[in-house]
C-alpha positions in Angstrom: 34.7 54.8 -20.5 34.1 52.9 -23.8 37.4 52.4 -26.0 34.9 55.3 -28.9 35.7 58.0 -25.9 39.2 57.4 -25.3 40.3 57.4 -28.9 38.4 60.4 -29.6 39.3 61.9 -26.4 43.3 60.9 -27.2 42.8 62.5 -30.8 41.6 66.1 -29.8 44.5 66.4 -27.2 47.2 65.2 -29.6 45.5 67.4 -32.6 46.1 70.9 -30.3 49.2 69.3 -29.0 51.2 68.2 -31.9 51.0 68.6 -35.8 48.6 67.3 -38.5 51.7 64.7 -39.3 52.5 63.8 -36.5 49.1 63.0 -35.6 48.2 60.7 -39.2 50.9 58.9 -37.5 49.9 58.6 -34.1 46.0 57.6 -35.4 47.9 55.0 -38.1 49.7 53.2 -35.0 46.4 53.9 -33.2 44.0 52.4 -35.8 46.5 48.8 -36.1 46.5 48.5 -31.9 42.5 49.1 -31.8 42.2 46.7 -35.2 43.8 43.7 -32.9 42.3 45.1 -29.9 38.5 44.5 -31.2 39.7 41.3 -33.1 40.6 39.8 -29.8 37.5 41.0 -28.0 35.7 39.4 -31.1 37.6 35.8 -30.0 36.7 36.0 -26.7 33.4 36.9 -27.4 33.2 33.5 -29.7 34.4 31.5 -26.5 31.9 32.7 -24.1 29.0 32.0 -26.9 30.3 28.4 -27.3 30.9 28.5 -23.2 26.9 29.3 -23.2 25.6 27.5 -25.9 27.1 24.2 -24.5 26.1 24.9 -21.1 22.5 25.3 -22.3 22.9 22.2 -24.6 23.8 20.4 -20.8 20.7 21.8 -19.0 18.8 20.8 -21.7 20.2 17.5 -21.9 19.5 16.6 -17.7 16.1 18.3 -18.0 15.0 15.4 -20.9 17.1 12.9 -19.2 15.7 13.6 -15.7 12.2 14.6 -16.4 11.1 12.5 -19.5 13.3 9.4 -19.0 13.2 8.9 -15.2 16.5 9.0 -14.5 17.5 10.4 -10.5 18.5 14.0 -10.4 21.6 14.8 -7.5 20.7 15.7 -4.4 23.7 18.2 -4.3 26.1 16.2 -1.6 29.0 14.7 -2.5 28.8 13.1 -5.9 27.6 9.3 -5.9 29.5 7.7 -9.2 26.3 5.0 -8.9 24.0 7.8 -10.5 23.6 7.6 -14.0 23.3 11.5 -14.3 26.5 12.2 -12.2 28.5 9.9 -14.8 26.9 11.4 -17.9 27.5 14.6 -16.5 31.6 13.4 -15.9 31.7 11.3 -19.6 30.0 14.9 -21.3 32.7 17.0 -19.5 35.6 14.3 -20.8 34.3 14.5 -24.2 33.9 17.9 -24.3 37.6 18.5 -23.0 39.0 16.1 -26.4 36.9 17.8 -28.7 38.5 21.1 -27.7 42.2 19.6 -27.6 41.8 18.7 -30.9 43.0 20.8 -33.5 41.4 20.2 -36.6 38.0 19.8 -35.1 35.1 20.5 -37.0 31.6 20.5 -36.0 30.1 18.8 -39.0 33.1 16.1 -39.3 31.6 15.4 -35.6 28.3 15.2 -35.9 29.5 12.9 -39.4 31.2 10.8 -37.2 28.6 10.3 -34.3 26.2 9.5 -36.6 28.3 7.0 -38.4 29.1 5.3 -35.1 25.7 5.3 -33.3 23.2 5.8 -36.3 21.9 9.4 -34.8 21.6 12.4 -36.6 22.0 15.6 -34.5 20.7 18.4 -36.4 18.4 21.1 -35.3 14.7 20.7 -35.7 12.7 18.5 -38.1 10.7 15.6 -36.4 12.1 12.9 -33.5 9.9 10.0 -34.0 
């Protein structure tokens, strides 16, 4: 039952239960549990998007690697630390896990910063000659 329901649900039985005060109350204490409620299904919901995004960004990242560059896909046994995908894939997760330990991480401060160090400029579209 969607949280919509139960509220309204919770209201009609406290309205023919109790009094019009005591109820304002009850929907006040109500309103500030549902407010935090929806603000942390709103964070989680943040997560998972940058969970999927940066999983996509991955696949993306093997499919050029493997298809248009040449380099040897797994063959789904026990990882072989000679294959240059299987170490890219382990150096991506490393990286991944310090951006995300680091507090005052900012997208744009890292993508600053990567291009400073390597000379290239992540940004979506425009031309990659």
């Amino acid at each position: 039952m969607s949280l919509r329901k139960q509220i309204k649900r919770a209201m009609a039985r406290r309205v023919t239960q109790a009094g019009v005060k005591e109820t304002m109350a009850y929907l006040d204490k109500l309103n500030t549990q549902t407010t935090a409620e929806l603000r942390s299904e709103a964070q989680t919901a943040r997560v998972e998007d940058t969970k999927f995004v940066l999983a996509m960004t991955m696949a993306v990242s093997v499919t050029v690697l493997c298809r248009d560059i040449g380099w040897r896909g797994l063959d789904g046994t026990e990882k072989d630390y000679r294959c240059r995908l299987s170490n890219y894939m382990a150096y991506l997760q490393d990286e991944l896990d310090r951006v995300f330990e680091d507090k005052d991480f900012t997208l744009k401060k890292y993508m600053d910063n990567v291009y400073e160090k390597y000379g290239v400029k992540c940004e979506y579209g425009g031309d990659h000659d």
